[in-house]
C-alpha positions as CSV (number, residue, x, y, z in Angstrom):
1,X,0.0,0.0,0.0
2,X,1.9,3.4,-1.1
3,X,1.4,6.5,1.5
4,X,-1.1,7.9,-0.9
5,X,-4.1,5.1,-0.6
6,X,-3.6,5.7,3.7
7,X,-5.7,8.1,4.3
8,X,-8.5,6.5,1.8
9,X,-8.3,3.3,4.0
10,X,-8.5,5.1,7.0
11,X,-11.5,6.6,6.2
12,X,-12.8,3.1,5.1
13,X,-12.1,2.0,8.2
14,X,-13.8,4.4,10.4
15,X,-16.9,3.6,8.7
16,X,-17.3,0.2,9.0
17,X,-15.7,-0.2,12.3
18,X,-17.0,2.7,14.5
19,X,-16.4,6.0,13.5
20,X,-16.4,7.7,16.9
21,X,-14.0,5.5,18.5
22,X,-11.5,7.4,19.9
23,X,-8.4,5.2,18.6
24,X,-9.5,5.8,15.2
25,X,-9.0,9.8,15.9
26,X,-6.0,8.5,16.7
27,X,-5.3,6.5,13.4
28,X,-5.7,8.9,11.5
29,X,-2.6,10.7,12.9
30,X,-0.6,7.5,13.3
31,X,-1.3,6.3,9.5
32,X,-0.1,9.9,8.2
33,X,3.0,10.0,9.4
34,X,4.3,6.8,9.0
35,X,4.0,4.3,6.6
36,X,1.2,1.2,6.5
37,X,4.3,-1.4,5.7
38,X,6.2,0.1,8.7
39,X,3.2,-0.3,10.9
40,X,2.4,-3.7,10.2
41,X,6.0,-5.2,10.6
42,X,8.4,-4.7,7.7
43,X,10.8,-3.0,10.4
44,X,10.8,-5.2,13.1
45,X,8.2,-7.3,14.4
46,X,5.1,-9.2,12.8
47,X,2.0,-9.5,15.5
48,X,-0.2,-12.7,14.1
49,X,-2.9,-14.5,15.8
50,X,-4.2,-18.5,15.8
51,X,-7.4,-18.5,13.8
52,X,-9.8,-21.5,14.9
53,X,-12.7,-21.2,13.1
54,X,-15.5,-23.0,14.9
55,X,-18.0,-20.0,14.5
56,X,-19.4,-22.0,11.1
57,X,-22.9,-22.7,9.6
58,X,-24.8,-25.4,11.6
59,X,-24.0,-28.5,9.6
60,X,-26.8,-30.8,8.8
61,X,-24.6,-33.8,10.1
62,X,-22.3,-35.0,12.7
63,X,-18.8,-33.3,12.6
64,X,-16.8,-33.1,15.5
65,X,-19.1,-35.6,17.2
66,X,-22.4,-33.5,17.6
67,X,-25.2,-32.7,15.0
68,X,-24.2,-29.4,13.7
69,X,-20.4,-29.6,14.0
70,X,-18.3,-28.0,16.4
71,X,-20.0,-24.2,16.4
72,X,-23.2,-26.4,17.8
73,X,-20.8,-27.2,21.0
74,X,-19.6,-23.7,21.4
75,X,-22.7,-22.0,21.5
76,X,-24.2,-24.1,24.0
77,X,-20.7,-23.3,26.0
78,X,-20.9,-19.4,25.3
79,X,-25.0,-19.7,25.2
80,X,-24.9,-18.8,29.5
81,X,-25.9,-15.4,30.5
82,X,-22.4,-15.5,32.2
83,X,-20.5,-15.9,29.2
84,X,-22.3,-14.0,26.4
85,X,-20.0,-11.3,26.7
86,X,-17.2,-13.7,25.0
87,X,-19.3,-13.7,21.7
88,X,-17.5,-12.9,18.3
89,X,-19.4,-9.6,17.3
90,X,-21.2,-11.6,14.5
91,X,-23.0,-13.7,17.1
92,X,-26.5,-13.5,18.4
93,X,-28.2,-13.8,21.2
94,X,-31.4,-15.8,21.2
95,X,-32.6,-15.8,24.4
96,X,-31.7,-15.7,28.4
97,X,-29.0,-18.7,28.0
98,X,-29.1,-19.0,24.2
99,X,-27.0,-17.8,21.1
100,X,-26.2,-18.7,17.5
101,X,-23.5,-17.7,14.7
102,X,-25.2,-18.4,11.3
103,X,-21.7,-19.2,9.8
104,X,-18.6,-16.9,7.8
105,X,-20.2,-14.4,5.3
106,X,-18.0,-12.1,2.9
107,X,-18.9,-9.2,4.6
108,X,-18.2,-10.8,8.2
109,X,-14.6,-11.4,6.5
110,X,-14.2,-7.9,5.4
111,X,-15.3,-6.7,8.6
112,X,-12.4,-9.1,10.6
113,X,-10.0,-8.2,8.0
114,X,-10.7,-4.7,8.8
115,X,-10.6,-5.1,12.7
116,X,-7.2,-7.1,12.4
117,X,-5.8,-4.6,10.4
118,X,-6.7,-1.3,12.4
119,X,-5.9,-3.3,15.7
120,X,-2.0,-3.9,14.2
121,X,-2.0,-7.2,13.2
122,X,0.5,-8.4,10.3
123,X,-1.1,-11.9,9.6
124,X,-3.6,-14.6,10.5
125,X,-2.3,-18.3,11.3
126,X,-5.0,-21.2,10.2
127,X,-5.7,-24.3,12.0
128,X,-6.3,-26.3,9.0
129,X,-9.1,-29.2,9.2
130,X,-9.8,-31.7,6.5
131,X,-11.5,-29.5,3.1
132,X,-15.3,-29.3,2.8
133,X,-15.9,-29.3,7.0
134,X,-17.2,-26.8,9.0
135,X,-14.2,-26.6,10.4
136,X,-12.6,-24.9,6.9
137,X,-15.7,-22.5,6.5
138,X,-13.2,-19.5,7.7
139,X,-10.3,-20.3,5.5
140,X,-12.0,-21.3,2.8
141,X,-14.4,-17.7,3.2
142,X,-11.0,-15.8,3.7
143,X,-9.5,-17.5,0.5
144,X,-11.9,-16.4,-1.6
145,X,-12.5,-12.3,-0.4
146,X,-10.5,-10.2,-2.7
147,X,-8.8,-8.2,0.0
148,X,-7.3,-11.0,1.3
149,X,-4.2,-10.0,0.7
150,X,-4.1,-6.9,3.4
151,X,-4.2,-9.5,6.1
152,X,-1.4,-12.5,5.0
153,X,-2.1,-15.8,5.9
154,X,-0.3,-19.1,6.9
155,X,-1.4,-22.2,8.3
156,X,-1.3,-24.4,11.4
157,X,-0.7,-28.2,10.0
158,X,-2.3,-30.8,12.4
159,X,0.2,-33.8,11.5
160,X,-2.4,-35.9,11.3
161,X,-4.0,-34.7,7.7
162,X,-1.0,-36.1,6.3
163,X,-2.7,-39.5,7.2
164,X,0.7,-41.4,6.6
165,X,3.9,-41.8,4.5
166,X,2.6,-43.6,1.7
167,X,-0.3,-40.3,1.2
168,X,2.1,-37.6,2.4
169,X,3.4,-36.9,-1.1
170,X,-0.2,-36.2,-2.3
171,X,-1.4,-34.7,0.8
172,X,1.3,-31.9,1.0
173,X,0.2,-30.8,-1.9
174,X,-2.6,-28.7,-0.6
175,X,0.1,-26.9,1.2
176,X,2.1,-26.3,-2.2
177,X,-1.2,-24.7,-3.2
178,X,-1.4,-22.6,0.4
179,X,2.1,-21.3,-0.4
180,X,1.4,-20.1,-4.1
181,X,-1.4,-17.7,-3.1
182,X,-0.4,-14.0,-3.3
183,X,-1.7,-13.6,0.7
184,X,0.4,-16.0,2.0
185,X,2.8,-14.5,4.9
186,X,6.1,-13.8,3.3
187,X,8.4,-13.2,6.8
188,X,10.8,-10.5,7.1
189,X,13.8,-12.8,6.2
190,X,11.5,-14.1,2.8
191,X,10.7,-17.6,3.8
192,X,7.3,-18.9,4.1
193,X,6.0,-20.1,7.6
194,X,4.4,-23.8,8.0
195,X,3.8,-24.4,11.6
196,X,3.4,-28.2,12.7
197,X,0.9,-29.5,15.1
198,X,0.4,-32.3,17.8
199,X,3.7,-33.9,15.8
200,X,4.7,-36.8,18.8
201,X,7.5,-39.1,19.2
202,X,4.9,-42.0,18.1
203,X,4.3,-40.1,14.9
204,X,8.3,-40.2,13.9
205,X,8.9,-43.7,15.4
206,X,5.6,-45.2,12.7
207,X,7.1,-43.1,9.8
208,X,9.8,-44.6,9.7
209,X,12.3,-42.9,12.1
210,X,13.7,-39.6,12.2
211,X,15.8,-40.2,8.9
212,X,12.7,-41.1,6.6
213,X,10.5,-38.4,8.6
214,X,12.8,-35.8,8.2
215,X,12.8,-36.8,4.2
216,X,9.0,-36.6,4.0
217,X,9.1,-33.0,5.1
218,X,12.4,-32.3,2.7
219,X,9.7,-33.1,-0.1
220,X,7.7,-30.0,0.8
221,X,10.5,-28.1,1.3
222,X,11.3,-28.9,-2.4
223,X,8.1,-29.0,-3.7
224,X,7.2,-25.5,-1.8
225,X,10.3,-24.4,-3.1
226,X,9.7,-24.9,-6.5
227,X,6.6,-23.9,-6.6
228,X,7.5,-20.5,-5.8
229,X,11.0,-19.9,-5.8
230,X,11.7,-19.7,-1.7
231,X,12.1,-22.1,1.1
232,X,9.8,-22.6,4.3
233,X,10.3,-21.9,8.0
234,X,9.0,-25.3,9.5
235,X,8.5,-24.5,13.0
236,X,7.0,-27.0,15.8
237,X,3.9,-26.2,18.2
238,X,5.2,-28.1,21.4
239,X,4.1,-27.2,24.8
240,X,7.5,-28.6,25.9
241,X,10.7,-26.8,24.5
242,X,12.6,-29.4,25.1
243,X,10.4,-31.8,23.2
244,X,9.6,-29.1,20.5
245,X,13.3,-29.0,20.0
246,X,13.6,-32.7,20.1
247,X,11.4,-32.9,17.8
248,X,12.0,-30.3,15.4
249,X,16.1,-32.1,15.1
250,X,14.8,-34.7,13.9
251,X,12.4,-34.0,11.1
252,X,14.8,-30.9,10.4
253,X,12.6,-28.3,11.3
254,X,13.9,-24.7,11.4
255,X,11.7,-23.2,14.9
256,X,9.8,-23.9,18.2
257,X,6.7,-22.8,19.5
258,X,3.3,-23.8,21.4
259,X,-0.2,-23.6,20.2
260,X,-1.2,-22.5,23.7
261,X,1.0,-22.2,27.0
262,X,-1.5,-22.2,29.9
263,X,1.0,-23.6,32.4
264,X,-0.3,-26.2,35.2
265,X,-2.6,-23.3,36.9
266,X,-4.6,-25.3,39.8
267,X,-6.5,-22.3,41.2
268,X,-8.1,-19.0,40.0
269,X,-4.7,-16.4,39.0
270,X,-4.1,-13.1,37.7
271,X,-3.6,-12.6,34.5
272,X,0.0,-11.7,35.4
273,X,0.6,-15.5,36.4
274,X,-0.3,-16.5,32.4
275,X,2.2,-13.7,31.5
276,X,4.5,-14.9,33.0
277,X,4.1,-18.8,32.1
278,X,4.5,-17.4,28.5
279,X,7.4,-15.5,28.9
280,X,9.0,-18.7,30.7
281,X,8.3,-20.6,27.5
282,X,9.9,-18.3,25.7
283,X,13.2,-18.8,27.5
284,X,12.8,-22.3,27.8
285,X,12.9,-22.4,23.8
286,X,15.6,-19.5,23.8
287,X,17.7,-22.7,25.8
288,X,17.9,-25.2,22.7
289,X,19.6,-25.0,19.2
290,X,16.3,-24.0,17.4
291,X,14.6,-20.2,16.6
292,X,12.2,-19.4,17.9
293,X,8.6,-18.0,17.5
294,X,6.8,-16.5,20.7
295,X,3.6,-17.5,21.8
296,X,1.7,-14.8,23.6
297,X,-1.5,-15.5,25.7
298,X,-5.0,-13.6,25.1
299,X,-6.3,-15.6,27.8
300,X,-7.2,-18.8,29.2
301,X,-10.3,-19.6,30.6
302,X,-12.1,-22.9,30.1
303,X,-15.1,-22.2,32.2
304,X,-17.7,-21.9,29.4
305,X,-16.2,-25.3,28.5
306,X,-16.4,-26.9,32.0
307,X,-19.6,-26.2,32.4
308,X,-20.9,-27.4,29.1
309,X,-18.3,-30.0,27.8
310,X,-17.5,-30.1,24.1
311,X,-17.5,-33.9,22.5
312,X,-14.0,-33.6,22.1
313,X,-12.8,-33.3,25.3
314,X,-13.6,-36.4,26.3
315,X,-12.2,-36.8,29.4
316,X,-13.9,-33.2,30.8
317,X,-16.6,-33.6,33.3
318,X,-19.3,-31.0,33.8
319,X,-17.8,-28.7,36.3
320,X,-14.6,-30.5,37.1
321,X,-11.7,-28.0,37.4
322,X,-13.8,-24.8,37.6
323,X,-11.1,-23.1,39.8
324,X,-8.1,-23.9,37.5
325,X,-8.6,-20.7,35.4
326,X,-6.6,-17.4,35.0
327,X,-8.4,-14.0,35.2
328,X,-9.2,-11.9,32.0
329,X,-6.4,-9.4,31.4
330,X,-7.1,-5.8,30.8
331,X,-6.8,-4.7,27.4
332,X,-3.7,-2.4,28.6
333,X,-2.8,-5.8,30.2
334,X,-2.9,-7.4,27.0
335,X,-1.1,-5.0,25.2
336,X,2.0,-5.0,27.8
337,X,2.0,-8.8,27.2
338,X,2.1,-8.9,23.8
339,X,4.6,-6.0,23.6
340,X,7.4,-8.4,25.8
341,X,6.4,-10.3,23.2
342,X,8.2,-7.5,20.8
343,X,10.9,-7.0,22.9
344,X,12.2,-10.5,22.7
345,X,11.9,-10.9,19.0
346,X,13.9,-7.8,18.5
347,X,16.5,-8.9,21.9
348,X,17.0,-12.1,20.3
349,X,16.6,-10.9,16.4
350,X,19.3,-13.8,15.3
351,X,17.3,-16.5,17.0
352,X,13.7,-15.2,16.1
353,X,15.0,-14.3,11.8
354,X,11.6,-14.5,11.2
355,X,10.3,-11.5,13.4
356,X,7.5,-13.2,14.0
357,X,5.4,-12.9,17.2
358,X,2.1,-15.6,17.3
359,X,-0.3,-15.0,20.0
360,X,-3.2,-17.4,21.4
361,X,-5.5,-16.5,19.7
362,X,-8.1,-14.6,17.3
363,X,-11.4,-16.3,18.2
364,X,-10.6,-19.0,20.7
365,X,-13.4,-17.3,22.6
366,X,-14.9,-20.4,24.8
367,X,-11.5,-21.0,26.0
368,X,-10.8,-17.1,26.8
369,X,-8.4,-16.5,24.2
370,X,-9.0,-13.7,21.6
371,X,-8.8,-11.0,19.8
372,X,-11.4,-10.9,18.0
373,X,-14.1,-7.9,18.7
374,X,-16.8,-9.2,20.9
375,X,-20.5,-8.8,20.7
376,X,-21.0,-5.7,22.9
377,X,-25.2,-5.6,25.1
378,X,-26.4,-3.0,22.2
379,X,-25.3,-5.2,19.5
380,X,-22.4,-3.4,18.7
381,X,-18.4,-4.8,18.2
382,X,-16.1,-4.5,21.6
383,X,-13.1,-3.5,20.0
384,X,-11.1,-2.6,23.4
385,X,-8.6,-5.5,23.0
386,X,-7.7,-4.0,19.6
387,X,-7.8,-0.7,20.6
388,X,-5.1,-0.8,23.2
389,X,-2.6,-3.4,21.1
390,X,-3.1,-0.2,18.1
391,X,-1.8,1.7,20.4
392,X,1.0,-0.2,21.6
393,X,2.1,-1.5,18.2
394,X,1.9,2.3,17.0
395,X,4.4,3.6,19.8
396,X,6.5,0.4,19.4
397,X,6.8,2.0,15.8
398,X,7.6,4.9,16.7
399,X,10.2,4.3,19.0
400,X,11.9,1.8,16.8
401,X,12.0,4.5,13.9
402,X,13.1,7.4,15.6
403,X,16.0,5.7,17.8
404,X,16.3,2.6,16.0
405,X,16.3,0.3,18.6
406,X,13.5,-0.5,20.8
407,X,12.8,1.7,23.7
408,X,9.8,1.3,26.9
């Protein structure tokens, strides 16, 4: 986007999002004097969030083990009175412990893409679920809105869609395609980002071993390669460093990381306690040989879950483990979070060559992490969260511009 088209997209902004929101007074000043690709993380850090899009159309058959797939089970978690106020801002409420989401529409896209962008995100990672689900309603909306491109994509690979060695070769391929797409996240050193998913010892040891696993994901090095002229930043989700980086040696993965790091809380905690479990992750990774990607928390907060189990947390019991939560941060909280977050990519810029910064999440809203604007009592989008990490993004901006180095 040159300087010229800023103050046009400003403007576009304010009107679909809420035009007499302070912070977008505020935008307007912070767009004009510096660029959009200097915002968003061309000079230092990229801010992304986990995308796991549950919030689909009510299927007309069993997915995810309940009649009407998975958004079925997380609106009877988030249905409550006492947990409406988690809604995505798309959401309605249908009565006194009721609520529905009738699926991902263009326009709902344009409006997230819109919200991401003015709250200083840089890209969107996908949890990727088998094509044609519910599960893929999200990516497969996002793939097809033609401004797609002003929030970059990349994808969260559960090992298990590459069902096994001998379908690896084809499956992969759907990732070849990922990689081609103009929106796809191109990271500050030019590679392309894959992140791996619940990959296990067990997984290795059937494939083969680490020698013959390690070639399986050569082949979509090369084939990515190839298919677009750079190489990929494999980088393992592993709640344990030390197994991520066990892990990631073996199939010759570039990174570390975590999907989530909630820690082993046993009793109700501060928010501050879940800040700093992540930033102990962090370090933890910053101990091995690999880089490193780190995982900030929105949240974590399985209540809505506890009280109404999903099918696929089998082993949860209604109400079991109602105390073992942490407390909703702030959004000033949040933003001082995710800005350590900054600070350590840019401390540790030869171990993080990415600049990449992945946070927990965008719409993980049953289990208290996200981003994403909630649905607000007069049916309007809670954009607070966003608000304050605008802010914080914009002065991290600033400061790294004017003094070229980081500065509190």
């Amino acid at each position: 986007m040159a300087k010229a088209d800023i103050p046009k997209e400003i403007f576009r902004w304010q009107t679909v999002l809420s035009p007499s929101r302070a912070w977008f007074r505020l935008l307007n000043v912070q767009f004009l004097t510096i660029s959009a690709c200097s915002l968003f993380g061309d000079s230092g850090p990229l801010l992304g969030a986990i995308r796991w899009d549950a919030w689909h159309k009510p299927r007309t058959n069993v997915e995810h083990g309940i009649l009407g797939g998975a958004s079925a089970a997380v609106m009877a978690s988030l249905g409550p009175k006492a947990y409406q106020y988690r809604l995505p801002f798309f959401a309605q409420i249908t009565g006194e412990n009721t609520a529905r989401v009738d699926g991902y529409t263009p326009e709902i896209m344009g409006r997230e893409i819109d919200y991401a962008k003015a709250g200083g995100l840089g890209y969107w990672a996908f949890l990727l679920y088998e094509e044609g689900t519910g599960m893929s309603e999200g990516l497969e909306t996002y793939l097809l809105h033609p401004r797609r491109a002003e929030m970059p994509f990349c994808v969260i690979v559960p090992v298990s869609l590459f069902r096994s060695p001998k379908e690896f070769a084809e499956r992969m391929q759907r990732l070849v395609g990922y990689a081609r797409d103009p929106a796809y996240l191109r990271q500050a050193d030019g590679r392309l980002p894959i992140f791996l998913y619940h990959l296990k010892q067990s997984h290795v040891d059937t494939w083969g071993g680490p020698d013959r696993t390690r070639r399986l994901f050569d082949l979509l090095r090369g084939a990515v390669r190839r298919a677009t002229g750079v190489d990929i930043n494999l980088v393992v989700l592993e709640r344990s460093a030390k197994e991520g980086a066990k892990l990631a040696k073996q199939i010759g993965a570039n990174g570390i990381s975590s999907y989530a790091t909630p820690g082993g809380v046993q009793t109700a905690s501060p928010f501050a306690a879940l800040d700093a479990c992540a930033e102990k992750f962090w370090n933890q990774c910053l101990a091995t040989e690999c880089d490193v990607v780190p995982l900030c928390m929105a949240g974590w907060d399985r209540r809505p879950r506890i009280e109404h189990p999903v099918p696929w947390n089998e082993n949860q019991k209604p109400g079991e483990g109602m105390e073992r939560h942490y407390a909703m941060p702030t959004p000033e909280e949040l933003a001082a979070h995710l800005r350590k977050g900054f600070d350590f990519v840019a401390t540790n810029r030869a171990r993080c060559p990415g600049q990449l910064v992945l946070t927990y999440a965008w719409n993980e809203h049953d289990e208290g992490g996200f981003l994403c604007p909630t649905l607000r009592s007069d049916g309007g989008a809670d954009t607070s969260r966003l608000e304050a990490i605008s802010k914080m993004v914009h002065s991290y901006r600033m400061a790294s511009s004017n003094h070229g180095l980081p500065v509190r």
